[in-house]
Backbone as numpy.savetxt, mean C-alpha at the origin, in Angstrom:
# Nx Ny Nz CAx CAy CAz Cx Cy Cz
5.14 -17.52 2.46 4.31 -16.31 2.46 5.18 -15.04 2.46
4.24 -14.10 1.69 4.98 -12.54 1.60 6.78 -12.96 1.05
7.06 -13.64 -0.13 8.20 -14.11 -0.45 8.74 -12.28 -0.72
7.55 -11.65 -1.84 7.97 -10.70 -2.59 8.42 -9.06 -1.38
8.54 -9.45 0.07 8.81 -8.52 0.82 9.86 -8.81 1.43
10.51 -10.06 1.52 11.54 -10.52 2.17 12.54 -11.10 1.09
12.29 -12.09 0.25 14.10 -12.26 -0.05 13.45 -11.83 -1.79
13.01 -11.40 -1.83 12.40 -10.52 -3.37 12.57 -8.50 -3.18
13.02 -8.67 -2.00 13.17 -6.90 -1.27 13.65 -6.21 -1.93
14.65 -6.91 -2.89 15.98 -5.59 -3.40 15.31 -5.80 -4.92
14.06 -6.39 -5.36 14.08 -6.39 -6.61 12.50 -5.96 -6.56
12.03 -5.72 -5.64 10.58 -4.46 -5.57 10.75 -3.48 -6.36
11.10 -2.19 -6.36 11.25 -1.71 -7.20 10.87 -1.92 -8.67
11.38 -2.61 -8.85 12.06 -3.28 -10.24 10.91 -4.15 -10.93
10.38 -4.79 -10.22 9.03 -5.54 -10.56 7.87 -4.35 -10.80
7.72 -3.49 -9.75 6.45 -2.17 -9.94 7.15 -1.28 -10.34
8.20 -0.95 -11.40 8.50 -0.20 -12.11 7.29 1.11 -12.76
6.77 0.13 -13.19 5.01 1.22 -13.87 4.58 1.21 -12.77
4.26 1.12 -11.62 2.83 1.28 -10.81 3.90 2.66 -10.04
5.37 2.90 -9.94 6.37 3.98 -9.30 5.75 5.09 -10.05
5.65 4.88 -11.34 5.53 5.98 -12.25 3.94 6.74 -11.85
3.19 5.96 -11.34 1.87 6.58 -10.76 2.25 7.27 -9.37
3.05 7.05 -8.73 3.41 7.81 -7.69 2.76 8.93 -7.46
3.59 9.91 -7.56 3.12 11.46 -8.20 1.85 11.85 -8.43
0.94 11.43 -8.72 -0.47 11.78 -9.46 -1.10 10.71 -8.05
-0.64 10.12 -7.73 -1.30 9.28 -6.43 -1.26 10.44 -5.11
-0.07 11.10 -5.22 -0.01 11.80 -4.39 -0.51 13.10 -4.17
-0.57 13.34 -5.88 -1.28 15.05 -5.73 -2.17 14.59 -5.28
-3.49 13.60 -5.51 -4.54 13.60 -4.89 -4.82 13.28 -3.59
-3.84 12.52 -2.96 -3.72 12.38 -1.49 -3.63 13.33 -0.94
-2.58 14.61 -1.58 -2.81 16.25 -0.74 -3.87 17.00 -1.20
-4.66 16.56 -2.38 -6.20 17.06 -2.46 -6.80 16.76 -1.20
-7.10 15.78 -0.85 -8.19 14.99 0.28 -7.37 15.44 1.51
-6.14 15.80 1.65 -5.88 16.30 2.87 -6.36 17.84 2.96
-6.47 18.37 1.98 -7.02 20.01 2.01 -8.66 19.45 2.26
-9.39 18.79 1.49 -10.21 18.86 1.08 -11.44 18.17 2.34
-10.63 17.15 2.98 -11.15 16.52 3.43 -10.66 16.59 5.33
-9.50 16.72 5.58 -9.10 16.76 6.93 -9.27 17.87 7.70
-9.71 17.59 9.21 -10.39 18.53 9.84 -8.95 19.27 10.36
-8.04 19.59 10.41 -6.77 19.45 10.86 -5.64 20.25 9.78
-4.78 21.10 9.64 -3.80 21.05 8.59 -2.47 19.63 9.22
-2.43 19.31 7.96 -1.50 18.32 7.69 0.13 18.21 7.62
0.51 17.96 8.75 1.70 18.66 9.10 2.47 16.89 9.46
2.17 15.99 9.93 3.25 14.86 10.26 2.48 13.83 9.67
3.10 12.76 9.10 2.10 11.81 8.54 2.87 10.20 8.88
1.99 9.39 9.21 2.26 7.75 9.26 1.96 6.99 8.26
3.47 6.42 7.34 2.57 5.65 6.52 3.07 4.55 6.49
1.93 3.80 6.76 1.87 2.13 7.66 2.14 1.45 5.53
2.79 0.38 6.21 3.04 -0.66 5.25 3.43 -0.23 4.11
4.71 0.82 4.68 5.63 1.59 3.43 6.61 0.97 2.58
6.98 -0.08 2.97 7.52 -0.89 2.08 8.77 -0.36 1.59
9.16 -0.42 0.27 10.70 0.24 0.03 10.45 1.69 0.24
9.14 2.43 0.28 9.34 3.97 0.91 8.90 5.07 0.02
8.43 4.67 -1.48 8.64 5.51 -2.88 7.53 6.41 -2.24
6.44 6.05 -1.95 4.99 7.21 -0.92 5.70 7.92 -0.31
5.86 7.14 0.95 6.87 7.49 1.68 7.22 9.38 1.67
8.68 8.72 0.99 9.72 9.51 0.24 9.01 10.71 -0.58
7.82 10.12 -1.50 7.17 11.56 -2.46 6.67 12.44 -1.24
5.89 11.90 -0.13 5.35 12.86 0.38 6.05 13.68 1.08
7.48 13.00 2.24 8.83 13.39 2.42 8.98 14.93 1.81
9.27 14.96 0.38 9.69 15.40 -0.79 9.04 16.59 -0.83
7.87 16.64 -0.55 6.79 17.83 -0.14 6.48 18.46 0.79
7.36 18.30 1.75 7.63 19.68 3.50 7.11 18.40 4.36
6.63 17.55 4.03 5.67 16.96 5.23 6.68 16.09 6.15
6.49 16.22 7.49 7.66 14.89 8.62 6.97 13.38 8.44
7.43 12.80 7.91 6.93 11.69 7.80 7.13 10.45 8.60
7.16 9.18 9.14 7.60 7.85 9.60 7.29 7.39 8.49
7.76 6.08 8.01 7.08 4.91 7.67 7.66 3.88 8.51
6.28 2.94 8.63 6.32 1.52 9.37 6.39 0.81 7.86
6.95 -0.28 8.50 6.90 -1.66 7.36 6.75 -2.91 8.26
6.27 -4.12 8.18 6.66 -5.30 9.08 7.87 -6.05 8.76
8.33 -5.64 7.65 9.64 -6.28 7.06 10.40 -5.87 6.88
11.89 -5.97 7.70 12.86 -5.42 7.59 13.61 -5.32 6.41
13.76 -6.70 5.83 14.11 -6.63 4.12 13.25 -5.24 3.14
12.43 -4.94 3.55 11.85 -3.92 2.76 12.03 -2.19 3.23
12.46 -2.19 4.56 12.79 -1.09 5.25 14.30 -0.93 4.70
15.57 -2.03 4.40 16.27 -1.52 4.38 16.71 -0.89 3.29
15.70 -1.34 2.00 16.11 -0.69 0.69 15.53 0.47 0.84
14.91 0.90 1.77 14.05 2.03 1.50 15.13 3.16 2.65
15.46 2.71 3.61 16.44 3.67 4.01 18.08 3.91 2.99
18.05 2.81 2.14 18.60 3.23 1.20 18.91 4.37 0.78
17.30 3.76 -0.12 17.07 5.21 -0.91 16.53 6.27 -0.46
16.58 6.81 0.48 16.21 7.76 1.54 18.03 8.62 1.67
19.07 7.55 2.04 20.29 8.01 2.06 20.42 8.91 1.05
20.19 8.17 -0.09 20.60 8.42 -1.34 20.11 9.68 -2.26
19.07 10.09 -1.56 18.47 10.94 -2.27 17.90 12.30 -1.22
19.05 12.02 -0.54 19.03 13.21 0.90 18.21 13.45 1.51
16.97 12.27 1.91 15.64 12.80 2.49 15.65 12.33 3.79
15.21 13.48 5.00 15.49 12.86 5.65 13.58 11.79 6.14
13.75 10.79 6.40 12.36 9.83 6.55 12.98 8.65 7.91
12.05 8.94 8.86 12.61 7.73 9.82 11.71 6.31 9.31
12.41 5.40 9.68 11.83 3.97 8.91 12.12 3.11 9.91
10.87 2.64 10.14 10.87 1.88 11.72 9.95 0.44 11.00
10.68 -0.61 12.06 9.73 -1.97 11.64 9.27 -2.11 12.11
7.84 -3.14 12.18 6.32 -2.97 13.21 5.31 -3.60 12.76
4.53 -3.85 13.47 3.42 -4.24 12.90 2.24 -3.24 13.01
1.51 -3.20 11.97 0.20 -1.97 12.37 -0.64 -2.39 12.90
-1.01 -3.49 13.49 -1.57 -3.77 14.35 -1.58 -3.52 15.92
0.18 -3.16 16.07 0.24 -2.90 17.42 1.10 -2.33 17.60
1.08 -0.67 16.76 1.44 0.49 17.15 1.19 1.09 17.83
1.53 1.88 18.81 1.05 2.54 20.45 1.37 3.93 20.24
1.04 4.58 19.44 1.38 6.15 19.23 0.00 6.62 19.74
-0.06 7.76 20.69 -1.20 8.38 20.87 -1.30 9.54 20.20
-2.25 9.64 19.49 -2.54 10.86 18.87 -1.37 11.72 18.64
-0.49 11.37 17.76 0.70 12.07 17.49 0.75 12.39 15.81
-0.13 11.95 15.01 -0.17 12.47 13.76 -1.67 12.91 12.90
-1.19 13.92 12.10 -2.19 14.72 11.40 -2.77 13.64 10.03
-2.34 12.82 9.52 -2.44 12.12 8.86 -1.80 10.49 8.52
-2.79 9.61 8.76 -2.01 8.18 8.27 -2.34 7.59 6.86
-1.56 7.26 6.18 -1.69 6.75 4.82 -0.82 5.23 5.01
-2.19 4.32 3.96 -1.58 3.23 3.31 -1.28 2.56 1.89
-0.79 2.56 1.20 -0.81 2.55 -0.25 -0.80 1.15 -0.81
-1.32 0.95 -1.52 -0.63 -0.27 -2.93 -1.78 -1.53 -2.55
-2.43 -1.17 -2.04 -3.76 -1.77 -1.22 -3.49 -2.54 -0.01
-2.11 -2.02 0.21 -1.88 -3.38 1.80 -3.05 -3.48 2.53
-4.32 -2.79 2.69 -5.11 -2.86 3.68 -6.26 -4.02 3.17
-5.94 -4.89 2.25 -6.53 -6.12 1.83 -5.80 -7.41 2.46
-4.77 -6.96 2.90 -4.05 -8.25 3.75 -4.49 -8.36 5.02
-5.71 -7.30 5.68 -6.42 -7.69 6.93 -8.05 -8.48 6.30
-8.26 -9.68 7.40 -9.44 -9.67 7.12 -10.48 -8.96 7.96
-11.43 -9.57 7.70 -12.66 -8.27 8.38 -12.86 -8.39 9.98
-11.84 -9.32 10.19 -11.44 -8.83 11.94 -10.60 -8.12 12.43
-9.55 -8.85 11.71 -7.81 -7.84 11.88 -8.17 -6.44 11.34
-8.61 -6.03 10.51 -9.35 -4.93 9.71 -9.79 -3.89 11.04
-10.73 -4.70 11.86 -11.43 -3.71 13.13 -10.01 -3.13 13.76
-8.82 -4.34 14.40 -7.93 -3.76 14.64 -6.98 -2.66 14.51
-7.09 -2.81 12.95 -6.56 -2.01 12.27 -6.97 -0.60 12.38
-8.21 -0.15 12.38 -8.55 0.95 12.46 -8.73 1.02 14.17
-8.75 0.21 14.79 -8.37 0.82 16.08 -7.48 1.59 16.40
-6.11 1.07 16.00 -4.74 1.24 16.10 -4.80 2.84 15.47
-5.09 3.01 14.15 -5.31 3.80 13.77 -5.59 5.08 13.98
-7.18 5.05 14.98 -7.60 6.11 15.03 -7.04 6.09 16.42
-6.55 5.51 17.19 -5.52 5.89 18.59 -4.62 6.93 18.20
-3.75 6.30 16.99 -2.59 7.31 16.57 -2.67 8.95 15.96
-4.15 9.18 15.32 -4.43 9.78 14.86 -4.76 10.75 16.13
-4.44 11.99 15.49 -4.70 13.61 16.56 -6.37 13.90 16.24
-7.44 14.52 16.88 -8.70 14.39 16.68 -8.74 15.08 15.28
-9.62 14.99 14.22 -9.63 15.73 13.38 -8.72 15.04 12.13
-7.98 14.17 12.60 -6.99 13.79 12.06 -7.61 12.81 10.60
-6.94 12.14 9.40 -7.28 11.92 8.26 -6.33 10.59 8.22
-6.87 9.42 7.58 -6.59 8.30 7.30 -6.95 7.69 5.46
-5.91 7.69 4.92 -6.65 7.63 3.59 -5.47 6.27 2.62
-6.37 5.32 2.55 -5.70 3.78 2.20 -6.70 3.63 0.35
-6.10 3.10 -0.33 -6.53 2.46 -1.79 -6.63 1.01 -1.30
-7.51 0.45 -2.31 -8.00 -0.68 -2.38 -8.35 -1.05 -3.99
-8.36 -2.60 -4.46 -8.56 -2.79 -5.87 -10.36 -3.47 -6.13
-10.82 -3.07 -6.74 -11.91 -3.82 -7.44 -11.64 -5.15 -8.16
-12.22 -6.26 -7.38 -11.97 -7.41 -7.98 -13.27 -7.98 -8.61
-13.74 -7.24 -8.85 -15.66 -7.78 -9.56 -15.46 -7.54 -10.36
-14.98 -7.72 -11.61 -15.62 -7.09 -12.85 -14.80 -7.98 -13.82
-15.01 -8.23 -15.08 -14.57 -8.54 -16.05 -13.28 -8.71 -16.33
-12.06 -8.66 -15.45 -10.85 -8.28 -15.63 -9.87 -9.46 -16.30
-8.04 -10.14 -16.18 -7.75 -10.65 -16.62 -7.82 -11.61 -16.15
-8.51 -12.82 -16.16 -8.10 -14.06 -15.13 -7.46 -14.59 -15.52
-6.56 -14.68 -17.06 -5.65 -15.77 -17.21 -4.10 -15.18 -17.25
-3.56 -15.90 -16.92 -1.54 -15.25 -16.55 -1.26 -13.93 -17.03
-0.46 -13.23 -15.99 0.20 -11.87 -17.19 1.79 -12.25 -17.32
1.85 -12.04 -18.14 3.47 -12.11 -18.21 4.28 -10.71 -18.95
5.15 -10.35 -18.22 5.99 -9.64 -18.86 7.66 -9.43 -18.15
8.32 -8.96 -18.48 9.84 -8.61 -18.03 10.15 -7.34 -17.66
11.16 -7.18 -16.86 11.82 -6.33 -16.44 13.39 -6.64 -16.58
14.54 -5.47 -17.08 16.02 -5.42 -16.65 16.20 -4.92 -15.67
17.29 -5.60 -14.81 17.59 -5.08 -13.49 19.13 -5.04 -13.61
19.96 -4.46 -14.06 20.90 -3.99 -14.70 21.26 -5.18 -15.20
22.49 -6.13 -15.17 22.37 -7.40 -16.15 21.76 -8.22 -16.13
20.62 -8.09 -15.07 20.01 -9.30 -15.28 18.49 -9.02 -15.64
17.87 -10.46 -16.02 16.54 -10.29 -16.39 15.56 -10.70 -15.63
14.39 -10.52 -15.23 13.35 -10.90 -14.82 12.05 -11.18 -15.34
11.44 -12.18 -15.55 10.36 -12.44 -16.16 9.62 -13.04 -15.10
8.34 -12.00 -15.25 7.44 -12.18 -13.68 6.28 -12.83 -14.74
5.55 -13.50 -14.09 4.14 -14.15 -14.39 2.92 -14.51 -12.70
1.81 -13.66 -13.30 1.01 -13.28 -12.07 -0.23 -14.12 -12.86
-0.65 -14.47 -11.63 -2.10 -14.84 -11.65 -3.35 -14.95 -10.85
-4.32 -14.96 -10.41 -5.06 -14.72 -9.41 -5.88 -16.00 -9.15
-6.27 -16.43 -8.19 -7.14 -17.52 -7.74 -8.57 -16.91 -7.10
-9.59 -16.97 -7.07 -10.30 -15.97 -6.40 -11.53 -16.75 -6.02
-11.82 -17.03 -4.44 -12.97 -17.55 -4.23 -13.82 -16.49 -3.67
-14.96 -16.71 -4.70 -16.54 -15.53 -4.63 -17.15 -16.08 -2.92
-17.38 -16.97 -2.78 -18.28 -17.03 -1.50 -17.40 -16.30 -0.21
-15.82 -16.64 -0.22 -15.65 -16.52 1.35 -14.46 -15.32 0.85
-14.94 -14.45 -0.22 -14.27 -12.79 -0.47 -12.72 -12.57 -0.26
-12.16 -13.73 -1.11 -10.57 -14.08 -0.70 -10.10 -14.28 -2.62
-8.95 -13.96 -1.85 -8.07 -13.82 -3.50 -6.52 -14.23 -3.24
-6.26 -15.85 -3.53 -4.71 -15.72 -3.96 -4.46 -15.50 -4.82
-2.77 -14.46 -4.45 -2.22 -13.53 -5.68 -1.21 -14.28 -5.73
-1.05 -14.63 -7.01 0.60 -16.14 -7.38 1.02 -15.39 -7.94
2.36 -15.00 -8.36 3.45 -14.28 -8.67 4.97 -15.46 -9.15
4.83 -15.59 -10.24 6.11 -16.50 -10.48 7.47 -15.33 -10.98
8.60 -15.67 -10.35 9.52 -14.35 -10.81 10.91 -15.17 -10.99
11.38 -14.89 -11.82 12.51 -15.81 -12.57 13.50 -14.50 -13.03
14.43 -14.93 -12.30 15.95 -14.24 -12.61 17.00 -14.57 -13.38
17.05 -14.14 -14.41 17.99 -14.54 -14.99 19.41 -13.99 -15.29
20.50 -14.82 -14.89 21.53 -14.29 -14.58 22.22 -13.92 -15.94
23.61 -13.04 -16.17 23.89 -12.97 -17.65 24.68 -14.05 -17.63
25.20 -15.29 -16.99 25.36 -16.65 -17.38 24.54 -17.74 -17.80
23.48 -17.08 -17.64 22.43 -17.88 -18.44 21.50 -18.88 -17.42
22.33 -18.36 -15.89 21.67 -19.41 -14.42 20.02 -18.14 -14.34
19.10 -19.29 -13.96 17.76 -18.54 -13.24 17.76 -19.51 -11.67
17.04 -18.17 -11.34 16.93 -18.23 -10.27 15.17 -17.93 -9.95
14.89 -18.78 -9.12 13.12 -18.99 -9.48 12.28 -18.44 -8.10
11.55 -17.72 -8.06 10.74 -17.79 -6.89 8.95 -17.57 -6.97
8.57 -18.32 -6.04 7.11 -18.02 -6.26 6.50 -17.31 -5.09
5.69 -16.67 -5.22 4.87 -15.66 -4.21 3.31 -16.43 -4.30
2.83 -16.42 -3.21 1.35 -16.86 -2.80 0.86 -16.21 -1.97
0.10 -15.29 -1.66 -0.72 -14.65 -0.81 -1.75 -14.06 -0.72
-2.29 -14.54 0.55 -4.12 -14.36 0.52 -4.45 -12.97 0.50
-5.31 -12.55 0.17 -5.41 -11.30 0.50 -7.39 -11.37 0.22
-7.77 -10.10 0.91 -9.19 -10.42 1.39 -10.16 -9.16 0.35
-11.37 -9.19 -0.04 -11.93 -8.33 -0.72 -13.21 -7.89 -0.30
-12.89 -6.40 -0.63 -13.93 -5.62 -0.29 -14.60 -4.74 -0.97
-15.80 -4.77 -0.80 -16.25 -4.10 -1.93 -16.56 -2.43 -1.47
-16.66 -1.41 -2.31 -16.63 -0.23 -1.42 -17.88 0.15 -0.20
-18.84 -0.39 -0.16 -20.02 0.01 0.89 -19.27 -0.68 1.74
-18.44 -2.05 1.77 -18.37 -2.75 2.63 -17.22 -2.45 3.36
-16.48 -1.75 2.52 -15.07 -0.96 3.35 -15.86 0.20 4.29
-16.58 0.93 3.69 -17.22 2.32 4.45 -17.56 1.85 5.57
-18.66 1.04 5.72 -19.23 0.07 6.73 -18.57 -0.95 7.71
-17.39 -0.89 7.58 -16.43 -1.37 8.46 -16.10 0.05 9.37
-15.39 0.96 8.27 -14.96 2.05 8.97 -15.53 2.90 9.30
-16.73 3.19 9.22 -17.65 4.01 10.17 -17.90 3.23 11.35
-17.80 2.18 12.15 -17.68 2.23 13.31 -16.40 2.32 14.23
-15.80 2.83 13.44 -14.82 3.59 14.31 -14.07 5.23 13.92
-14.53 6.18 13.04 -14.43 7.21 12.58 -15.68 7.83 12.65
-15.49 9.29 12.54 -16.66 9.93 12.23 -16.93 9.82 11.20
-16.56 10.43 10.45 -16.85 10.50 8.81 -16.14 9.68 7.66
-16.61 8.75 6.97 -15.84 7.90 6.00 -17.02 8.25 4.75
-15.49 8.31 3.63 -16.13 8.64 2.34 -15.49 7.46 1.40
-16.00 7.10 0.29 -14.73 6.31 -0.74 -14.60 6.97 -1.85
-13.84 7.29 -2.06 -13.54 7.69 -3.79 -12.77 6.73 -4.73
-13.34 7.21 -5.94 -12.78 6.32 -7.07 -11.26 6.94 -7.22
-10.85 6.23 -8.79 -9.55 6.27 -8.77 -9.34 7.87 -8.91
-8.29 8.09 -8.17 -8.44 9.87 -8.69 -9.37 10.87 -8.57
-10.58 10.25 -7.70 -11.86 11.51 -8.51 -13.00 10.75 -7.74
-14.10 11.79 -7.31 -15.00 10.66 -7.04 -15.22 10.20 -7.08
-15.97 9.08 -6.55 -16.20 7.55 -6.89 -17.88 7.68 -8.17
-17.31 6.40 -9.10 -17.84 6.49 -10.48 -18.48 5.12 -10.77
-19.62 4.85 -11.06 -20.08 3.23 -11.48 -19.13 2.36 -11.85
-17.78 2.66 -12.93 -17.20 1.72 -13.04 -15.57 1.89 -13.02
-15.27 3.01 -11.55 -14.03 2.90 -11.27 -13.46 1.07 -10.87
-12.37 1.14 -10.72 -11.79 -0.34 -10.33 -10.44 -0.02 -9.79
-10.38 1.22 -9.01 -9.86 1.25 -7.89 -10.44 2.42 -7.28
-10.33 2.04 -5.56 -11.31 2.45 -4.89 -9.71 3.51 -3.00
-10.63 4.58 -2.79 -9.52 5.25 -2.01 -10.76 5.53 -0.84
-10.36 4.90 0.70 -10.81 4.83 2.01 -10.50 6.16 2.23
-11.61 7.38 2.69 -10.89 8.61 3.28 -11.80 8.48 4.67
-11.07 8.92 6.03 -11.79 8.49 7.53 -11.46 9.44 7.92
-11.56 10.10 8.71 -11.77 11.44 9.75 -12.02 10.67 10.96
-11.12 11.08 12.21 -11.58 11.19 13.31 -12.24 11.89 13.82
């Protein structure tokens, strides 16, 4: 489990090459909904399940004091990396978000890339416990999530990435059982060395689905105000990605 956060760490990046490039435009709208939406100006932010840090780091990048948590140290350390590397300063702490003990010490918590599908609809309550503890009153919580209903690809994707000499050819696929709202995500990732050696790994992990009333409806019992928006923009009949905004 979670192969692609631990000994797949230094080649993250490299695999979400395109989804980095959305960064930026992920973020202007995250500081939309912080004007738009938080009772609070937005001055320190937590962002749980930061992974190599690229959120992180953009928001960093924009005056804001940031943390990120990760539960995996393999993924914290490329990300203090590139934190060195690119003169920012970002503290990067390992943890679980489940049982973070910050009291009301930040104006905003963010989670990205949908990690908040790896709780199910119990750990989930936790989750926003933890949450709105850490959060200052007034404070703003704003996580993405994917639409898995609709028409999409169910059969393999395959494509490659260079990672300076070497190659990678990833192949993803999804398993998805409708009754009990669960989705394994298989990930085959093959390295190929410039001697011509591969090196093979597979990723399997559950991850849980929600549909947007049913995210709201979780998190209104523990926030005041929860809204969802679609991708970028209000929410639309046939967005297929979906953004949690919560107010304490």
């Amino acid at each position: 489990m979670h192969e692609l956060y631990t000994v797949l760490a230094e080649y993250y990046d490299v695999i979400y090459r395109k989804r980095k490039e959305l960064v930026k435009k992920e973020i202007d709208f995250v500081e939309d909904l912080f004007r738009r939406e938080a009772e609070r100006e937005v001055k320190r932010i937590l962002d749980l399940a930061c992974g190599t840090g690229t959120p992180t780091l953009e928001l960093a990048k924009r005056g804001y004091e940031v943390i990120g948590l990760d539960l995996h140290e393999e993924m914290l350390q490329v990300a203090r990396r590139k934190s060195e590397k690119e003169g920012i300063k970002v503290e990067f702490i390992q943890g679980n978000a489940l049982e973070i003990d910050f009291e009301e010490e930040f104006d905003a918590i963010t989670m990205f890339f949908s990690s908040i599908t790896y709780f199910d609809d119990y750990s989930i309550q936790q989750l926003f416990n933890s949450i709105k503890q850490a959060l200052k009153p007034g404070g703003i919580f704003v996580a993405d999530f994917p639409c898995w209903f609709y028409s999409g690809k169910d059969y393999p994707i395959i494509w490659d990435e260079q990672n300076g000499d070497e190659r990678l050819v990833i192949t993803d696929w999804r398993e998805i059982e409708p009754a009990f709202q669960k989705m394994r995500f298989k990930r085959l990732v093959q390295i190929i060395k410039p001697d011509g050696s591969v090196k093979t790994f597979m990723v399997d992990d559950e991850l849980n689905i929600y549909t947007p009333r049913e995210m709201r409806l979780l998190a209104e019992k523990h926030f005041r105000k929860v809204k969802i928006y679609g991708n970028l923009h209000e929410l639309k009949p046939n967005d297929r990605r979906y953004w949690l905004v919560a107010i304490k």
